[in-house]
N, C-alpha and C positions, 0 to 999 in steps of 0.2 A: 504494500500500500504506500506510496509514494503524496508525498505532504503538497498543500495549494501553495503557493506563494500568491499572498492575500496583498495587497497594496493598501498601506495603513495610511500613509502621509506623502503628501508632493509638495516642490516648491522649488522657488528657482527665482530667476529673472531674465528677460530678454526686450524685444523695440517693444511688446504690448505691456512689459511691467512685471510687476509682480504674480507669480504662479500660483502660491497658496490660496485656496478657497476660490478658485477657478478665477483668478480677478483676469489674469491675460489674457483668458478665453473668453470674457464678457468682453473685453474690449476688443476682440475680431468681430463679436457677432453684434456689437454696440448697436447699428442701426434695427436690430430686430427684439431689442430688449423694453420692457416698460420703462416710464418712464422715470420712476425710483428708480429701477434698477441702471440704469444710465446715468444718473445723477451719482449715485453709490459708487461705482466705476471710474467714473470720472472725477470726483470728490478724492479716491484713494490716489488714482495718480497726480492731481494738484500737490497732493503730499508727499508723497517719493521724487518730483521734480521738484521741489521746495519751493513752489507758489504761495501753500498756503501752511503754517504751522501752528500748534497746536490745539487749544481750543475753535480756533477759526479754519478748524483742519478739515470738517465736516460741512454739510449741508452742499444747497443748492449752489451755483457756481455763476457767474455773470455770464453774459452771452461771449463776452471780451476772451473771457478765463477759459471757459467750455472751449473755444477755437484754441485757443496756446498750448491747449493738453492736446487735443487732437492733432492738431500738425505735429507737434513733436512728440509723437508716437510712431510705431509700424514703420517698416520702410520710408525712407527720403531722401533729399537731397542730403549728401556727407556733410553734415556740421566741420566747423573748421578746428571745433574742441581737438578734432583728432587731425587732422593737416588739412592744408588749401590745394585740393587736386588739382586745380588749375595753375599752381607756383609750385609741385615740389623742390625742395632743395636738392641737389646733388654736385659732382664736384666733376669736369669737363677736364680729362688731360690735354697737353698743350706743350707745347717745344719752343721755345724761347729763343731766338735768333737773333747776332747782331755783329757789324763788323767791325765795329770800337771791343766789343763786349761788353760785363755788365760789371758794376762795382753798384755793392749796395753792402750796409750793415747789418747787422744781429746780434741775439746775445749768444756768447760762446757756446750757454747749455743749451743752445736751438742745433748746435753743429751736428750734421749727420754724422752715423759713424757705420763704416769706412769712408771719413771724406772723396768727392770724389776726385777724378784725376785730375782734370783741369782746374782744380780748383786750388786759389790762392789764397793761405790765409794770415793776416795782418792783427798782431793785436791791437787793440785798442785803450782806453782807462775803463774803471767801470765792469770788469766783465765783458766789455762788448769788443767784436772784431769785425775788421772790413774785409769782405770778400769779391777776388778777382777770379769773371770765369769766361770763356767763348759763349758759353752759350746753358740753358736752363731750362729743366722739366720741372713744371709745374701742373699744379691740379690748381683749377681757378672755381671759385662759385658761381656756381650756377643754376637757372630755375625751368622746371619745364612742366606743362600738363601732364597728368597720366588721367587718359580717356574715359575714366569710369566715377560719374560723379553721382550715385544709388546706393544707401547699403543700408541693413536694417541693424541700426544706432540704438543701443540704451536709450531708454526716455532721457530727452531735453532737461538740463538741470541738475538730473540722476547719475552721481559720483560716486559709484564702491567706497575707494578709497575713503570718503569720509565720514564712512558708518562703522570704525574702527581704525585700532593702532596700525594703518599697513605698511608702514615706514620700507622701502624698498619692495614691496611685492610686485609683482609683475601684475598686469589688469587682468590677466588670467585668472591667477590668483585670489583675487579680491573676489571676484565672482564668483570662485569657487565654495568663500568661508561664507558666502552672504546668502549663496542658495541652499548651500547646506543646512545651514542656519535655518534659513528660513521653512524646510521641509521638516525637520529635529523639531522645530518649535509648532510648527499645525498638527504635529502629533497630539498634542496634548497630554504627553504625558511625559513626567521628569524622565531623563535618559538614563540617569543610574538604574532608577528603577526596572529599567527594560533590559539595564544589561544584569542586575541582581536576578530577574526571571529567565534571562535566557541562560546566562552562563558567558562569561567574556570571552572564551573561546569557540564559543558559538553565534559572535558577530562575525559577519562578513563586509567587504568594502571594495568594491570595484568601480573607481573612476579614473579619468583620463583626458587627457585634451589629445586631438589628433593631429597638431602642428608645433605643438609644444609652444611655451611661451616665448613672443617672439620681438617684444617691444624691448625698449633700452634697460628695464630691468633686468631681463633674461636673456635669451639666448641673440636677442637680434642685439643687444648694448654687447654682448661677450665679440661677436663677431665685427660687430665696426669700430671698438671701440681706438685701437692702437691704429687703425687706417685713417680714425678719425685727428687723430694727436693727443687720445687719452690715454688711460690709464682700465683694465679689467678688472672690477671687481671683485671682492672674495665671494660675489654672492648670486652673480651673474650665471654661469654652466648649473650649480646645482639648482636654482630656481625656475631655469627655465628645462629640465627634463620634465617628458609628456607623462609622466607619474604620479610628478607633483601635486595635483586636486585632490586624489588619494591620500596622498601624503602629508599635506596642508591640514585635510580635515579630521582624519585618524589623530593627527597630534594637538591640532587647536579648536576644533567640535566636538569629536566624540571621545578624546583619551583613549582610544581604545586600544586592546592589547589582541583582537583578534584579526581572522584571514584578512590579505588585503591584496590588491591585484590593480593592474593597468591595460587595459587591453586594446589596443590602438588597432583600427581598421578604416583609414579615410572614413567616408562621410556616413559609414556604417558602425564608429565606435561606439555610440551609444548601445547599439543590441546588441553589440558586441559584450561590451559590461553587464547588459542583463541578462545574457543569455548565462555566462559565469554564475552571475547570483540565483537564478533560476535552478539552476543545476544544482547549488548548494542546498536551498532547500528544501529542492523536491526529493531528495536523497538523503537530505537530514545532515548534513555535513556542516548547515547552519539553520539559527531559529531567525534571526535576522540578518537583512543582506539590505546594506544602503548603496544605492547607484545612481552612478552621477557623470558627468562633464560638464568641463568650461573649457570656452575657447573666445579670444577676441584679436582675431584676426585684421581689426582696421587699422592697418598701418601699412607705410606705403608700399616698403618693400614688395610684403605677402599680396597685393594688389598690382602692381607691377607684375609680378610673376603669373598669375592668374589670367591678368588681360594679356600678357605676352602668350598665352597660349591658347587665346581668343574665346576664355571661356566663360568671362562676363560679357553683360550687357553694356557694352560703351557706347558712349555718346553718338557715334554716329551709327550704331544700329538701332539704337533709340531714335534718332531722327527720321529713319526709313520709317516708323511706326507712326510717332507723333507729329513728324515735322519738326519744325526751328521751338516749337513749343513743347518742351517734353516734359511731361509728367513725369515728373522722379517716381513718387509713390505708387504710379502702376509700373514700375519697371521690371518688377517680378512677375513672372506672366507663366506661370504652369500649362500645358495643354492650349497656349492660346499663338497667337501671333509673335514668338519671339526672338532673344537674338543671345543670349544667356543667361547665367542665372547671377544674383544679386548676394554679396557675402554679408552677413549678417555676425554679430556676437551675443553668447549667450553662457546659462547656466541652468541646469536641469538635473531634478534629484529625486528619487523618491526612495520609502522606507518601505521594505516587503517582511513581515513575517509570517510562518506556516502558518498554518489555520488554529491550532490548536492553543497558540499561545495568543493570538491576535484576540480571540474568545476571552480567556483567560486575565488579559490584561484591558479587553474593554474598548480596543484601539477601533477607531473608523476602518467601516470596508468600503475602500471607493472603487475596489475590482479587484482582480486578481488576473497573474501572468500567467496560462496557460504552458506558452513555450518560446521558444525561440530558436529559430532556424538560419543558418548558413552554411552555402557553399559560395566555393569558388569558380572562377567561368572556365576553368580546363585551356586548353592550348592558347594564346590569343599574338594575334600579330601586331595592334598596336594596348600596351600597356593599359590604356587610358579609357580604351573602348568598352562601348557595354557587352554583355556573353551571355551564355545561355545559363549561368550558376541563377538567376532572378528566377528562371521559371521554373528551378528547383526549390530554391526557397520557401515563392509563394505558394506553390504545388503542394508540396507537405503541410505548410501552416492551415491551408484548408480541409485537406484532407485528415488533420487532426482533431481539429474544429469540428466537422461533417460524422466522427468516432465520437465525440465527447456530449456534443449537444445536437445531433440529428439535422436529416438532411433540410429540412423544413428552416432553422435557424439558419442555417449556413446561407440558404435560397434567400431568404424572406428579413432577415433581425441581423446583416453582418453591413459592415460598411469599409472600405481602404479609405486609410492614410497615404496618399502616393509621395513616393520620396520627390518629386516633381519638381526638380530642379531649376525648369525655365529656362531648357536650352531643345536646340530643335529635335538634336538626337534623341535627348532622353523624351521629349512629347512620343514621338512615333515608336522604340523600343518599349517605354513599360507600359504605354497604351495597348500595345498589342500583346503583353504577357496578360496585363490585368485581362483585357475583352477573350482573348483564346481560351484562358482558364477560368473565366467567367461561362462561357458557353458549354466548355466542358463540364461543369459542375454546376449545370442547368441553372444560373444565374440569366433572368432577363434583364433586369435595371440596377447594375450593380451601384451602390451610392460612394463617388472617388471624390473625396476631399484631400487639398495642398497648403497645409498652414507656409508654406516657404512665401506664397503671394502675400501674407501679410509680414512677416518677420524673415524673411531673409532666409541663405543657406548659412546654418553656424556653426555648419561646418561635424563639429565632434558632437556638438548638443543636439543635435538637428531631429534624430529621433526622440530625443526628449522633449521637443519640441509634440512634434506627433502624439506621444504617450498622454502631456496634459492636455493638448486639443482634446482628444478622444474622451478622457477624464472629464471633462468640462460637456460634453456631448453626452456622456450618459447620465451626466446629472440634468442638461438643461433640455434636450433635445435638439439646438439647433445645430446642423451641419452646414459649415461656414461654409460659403458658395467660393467660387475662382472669382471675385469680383475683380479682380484687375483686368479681366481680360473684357472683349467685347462680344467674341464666338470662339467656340472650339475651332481650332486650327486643322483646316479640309483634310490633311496628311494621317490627325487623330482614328487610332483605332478605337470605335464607343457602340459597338451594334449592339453590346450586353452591359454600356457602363452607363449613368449618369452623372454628365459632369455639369453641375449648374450653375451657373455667374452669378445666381442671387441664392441667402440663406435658403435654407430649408427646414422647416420645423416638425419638428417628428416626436409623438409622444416616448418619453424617452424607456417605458417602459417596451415598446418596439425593437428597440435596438441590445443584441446580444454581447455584441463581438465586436471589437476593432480588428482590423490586418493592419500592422505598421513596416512598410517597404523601404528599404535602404537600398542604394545603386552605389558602391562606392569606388572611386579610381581603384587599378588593379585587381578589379577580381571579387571587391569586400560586396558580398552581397548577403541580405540579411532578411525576414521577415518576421515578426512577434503575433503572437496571435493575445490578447488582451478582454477577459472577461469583463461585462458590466457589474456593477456591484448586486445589481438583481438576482443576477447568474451567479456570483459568487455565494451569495446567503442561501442559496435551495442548496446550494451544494452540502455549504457547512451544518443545514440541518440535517440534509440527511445524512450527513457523517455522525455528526454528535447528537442528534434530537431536538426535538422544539421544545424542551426544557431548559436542555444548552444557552439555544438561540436566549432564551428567555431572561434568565439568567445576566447572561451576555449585553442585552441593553440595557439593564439597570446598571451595569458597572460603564459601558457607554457612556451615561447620561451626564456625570460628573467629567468626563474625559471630553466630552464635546463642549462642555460650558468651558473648560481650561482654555480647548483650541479655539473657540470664540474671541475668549479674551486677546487673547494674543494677534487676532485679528484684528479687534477693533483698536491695537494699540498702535503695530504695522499700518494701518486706515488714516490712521492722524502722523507717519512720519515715522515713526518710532521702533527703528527694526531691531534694538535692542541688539545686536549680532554677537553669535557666543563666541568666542576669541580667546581661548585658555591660554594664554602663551606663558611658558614659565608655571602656571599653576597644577597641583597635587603631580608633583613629579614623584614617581618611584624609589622609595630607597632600595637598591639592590640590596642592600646589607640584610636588611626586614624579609628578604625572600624565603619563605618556611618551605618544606617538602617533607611531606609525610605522608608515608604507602605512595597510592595510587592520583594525589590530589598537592596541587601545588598552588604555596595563597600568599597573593601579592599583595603588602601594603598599599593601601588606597582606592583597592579596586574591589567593587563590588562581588563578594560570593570569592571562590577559587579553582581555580581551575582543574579541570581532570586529565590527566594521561592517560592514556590509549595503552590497556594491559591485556587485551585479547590479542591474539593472532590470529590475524586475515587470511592468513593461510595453512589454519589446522589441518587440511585434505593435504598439502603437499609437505607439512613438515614431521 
């Protein structure tokens, strides 16, 4: 009998905001919400952009206010918080000529070393010397556009960094302690506590960034930094490895002393990391398993590179669309008329534990993870290109689905999350995986939603992305339409799909199942199949009984007012973000071991060793 992995808590942050308590997902489906609920929404993000604080954090919003939040949400034109795509900086070599030559000064400690050959040097007073040369290589400053000016931006105003100590973190980073954060705390329930019940060695942690951190904190400052005429920091290489979000939050979120893991697979690392967690507790290897990515890829270099290999939407295939007018905020175009896809940064996180403890401790069921599937595309000629591993993927994750809850849900209660990059290749390859295997598994109107048209591709998170869309979908019912686009692009394969520009509202007790699809460079292909919580609670009766269940909401009830709170606090600004650094460190000296059970100063309960052998039949 093999454990659910139940989905107790989510949260994160990305261009629609805050994730906890579905708020980034009311803000895709904004225009189809009441109008409290719009105001509620809108109200939370005035507060995370710091428009409005505390007491005046709340309520209805001016007509002025309501526009400021909206524009600077979801996809748009690149703020210049992060550079002016129109002036990047860069440095233009250049050979110096002349038939006097050149005599100019400096300070002695400016002197290359090996001076070069022609080169004369004069001391001077002061430190400083006069240098005579024929001729001189220089790097000169210089400014140029790089073509791609769409990405989906953190809310306007909304700075990591100043919701805690992050003194050198890389923006990676930052996103990473504030999503976690923010996922640990809509639990509502103290985290010792969870780890006192589970056992600390029975926590799991699998996150990851897919580009590793790349800004002048991390890896991208380790690499310019001596080309630039600085100096490498001590803090540089080890902050910017793609393990780090793991690492970050194990040490300054959760303390924790159990599994932990990074599993990087392009644009597929997100299921990548929950396919691991999945694994662990459907096997019992863990009773909780936290999964997560950050990545914030807006920096120029990592943009540069991308459009050098013509795989955004630049400016002049933007013009082919819009004309000399171009809509930044539609430049994400899934399935529709486009030219590629739009890079985005984010953070994404949730808390899974088996079923039996999730009961036990009272914790919300906003669904549970069925499975998770990948393969690889098998031979391929260009690296980059998509393969036929996607229609393995999604092939199994249905036909899982179609085994666990019957042919009827799978036809009738299922809906895809398309990885839908907004580039022409991927419109016509996963169009035709989803429609072919749609048909085959007598699907007429399958329902394909693209959360990338509103927030961007972000890359490592991107499926985390997908996972609260869908989360927010089976609590609200509506499935957010491709509104950026204007029609399905002629080339789309859809005889068996629905793809619709405008919401769609669906009682959410209709909906069983998410599909969440990953396409990633080389091969990383992925798909999750995602229980609604509806579906998750018939399960868990019928495993434990409707006494269980019973039981189970009274210890709920107290556990949903905690997570409330902490809602309405995040609501007014206040994300409190947990950041142990330095605190209840370990004294090794305090490490007891006795028989079979080893108990660590500070840590909740003690740990057990492994005194069976796995392999009685062969030894």
């Amino acid at each position: 009998m093999q454990r659910l992995p139940v989905i107790t808590a989510f949260g994160g942050f990305n261009p629609a905001g805050r994730s906890s308590f579905h708020r980034g997902y009311k803000r895709l489906v904004l225009d189809s919400l009441s109008a409290d609920e719009r105001t509620d929404v809108l109200s939370d993000l005035a507060a995370l952009m710091g428009l409005r604080t505390g007491d005046a954090a709340t309520g209805p919003l001016s007509a002025e206010l309501e526009q400021q939040v909206v524009q600077g949400t979801l996809v748009r034109e690149l703020e210049s918080r992060y550079y002016d795509y129109r002036k990047c900086h860069f440095h233009q070599a250049a050979d110096l000529q002349s038939e006097n030559g050149f005599t100019f000064e400096m300070s002695a400690r400016q002197l290359p070393s090996p001076l070069p050959d022609d080169w004369k040097v004069e001391p001077l007073e002061k430190g400083r010397v006069r240098v005579h040369t024929g001729g001189l290589s220089v790097m000169l400053d210089s400014y140029r556009e790089i073509a791609v000016g769409s990405a989906g931006q953190l809310p306007t105003g909304f700075e990591p960094a100043q919701h805690y100590n992050s003194r050198f973190h890389p923006r990676g980073l930052q996103l990473a302690i504030l999503g976690a954060s923010d996922a640990v705390q809509s639990l509502g329930i103290d985290w010792d506590r969870v780890v006192e019940k589970a056992g600390p060695e029975n926590i799991s942690l699998y996150a990851s960034s897919a580009m590793s951190q790349l800004d002048p904190n991390g890896n991208g400052g380790l690499l310019q930094s001596r080309l630039r005429g600085g100096r490498v920091s001590s803090k540089q290489l080890a902050l910017g490895l793609t393990s780090m979000p793991a690492d970050f939050v194990n040490a300054y979120v959760l303390g924790s002393v159990g599994t932990t893991g990074a599993v990087a697979g392009a644009c597929a690392t997100y299921l990548y990391n929950l396919r691991a967690a999945v694994e662990d507790i459907r096997c019992g290897r863990a009773r909780v398993a936290v999964v997560g990515a950050a990545e914030a890829p807006l920096v120029p270099e990592v943009v540069d590179g991308y459009a050098t290999m013509g795989a955004l939407a630049n400016l002049d295939g933007l013009r082919k669309i819009f004309g000399d007018n171009i809509d930044f905020r539609r430049a994400s175009r899934p399935f529709g008329e486009n030219c590629g896809f739009t890079l985005g940064e984010g953070s994404q996180w949730v808390v899974l534990m088996d079923d039996e403890l999730a009961l036990e401790l009272g914790a919300p069921i906003h669904g549970a993870v069925a499975n998770v599937f990948v393969n690889a595309d098998g031979p391929k000629k260009s690296i980059s290109a998509p393969g036929p591993g996607n229609y393995l993927t999604v092939a199994r994750a249905m036909s899982e689905v179609r085994a666990i809850l019957g042919e009827d849900s799978l036809r009738q209660r299922s809906f895809v999350q398309a990885h839908g990059s907004s580039t022409p290749q991927n419109r016509v390859t996963e169009s035709a995986i989803f429609d072919r295997l749609a048909a085959a598994f007598g699907i007429e109107e399958w329902p394909v939603c693209a959360v990338k048209a509103f927030v961007g591709h972000t890359v490592a998170a991107a499926s985390g992305d997908q996972l609260i869309t869908s989360l927010g979908i089976f609590n609200r019912g509506i499935l957010p339409g491709i509104t950026t686009i204007e029609r399905v692009a002629d080339d789309v394969h859809h005889d068996h799909l629905a793809l619709s520009t405008a919401h769609v509202e669906r009682d959410p007790a209709s909906l069983d199942v998410a599909f969440l699809n990953s396409k990633g460079f080389g091969g990383n292909n992925a798909t999750a199949s995602v229980l609604a919580p509806h579906i998750a609670e018939k399960m868990l009766a019928k495993r434990h009984g409707e006494r269980a269940m019973t039981e189970y909401r009274k210890r709920n009830e107290a556990v949903a007012e905690s997570a409330l709170a902490y809602d309405a606090r995040a609501s007014r600004g206040d994300l409190d973000a947990i950041y142990r650094f330095g605190e209840g460190l370990i004294d090794e000296a305090g490490i007891a071991l006795e028989g079979s059970k080893m108990t660590m100063p500070g840590i909740a309960g003690s740990v057990s060793l492994p005194d069976e052998n796995p392999f009685a039949d062969m030894v």
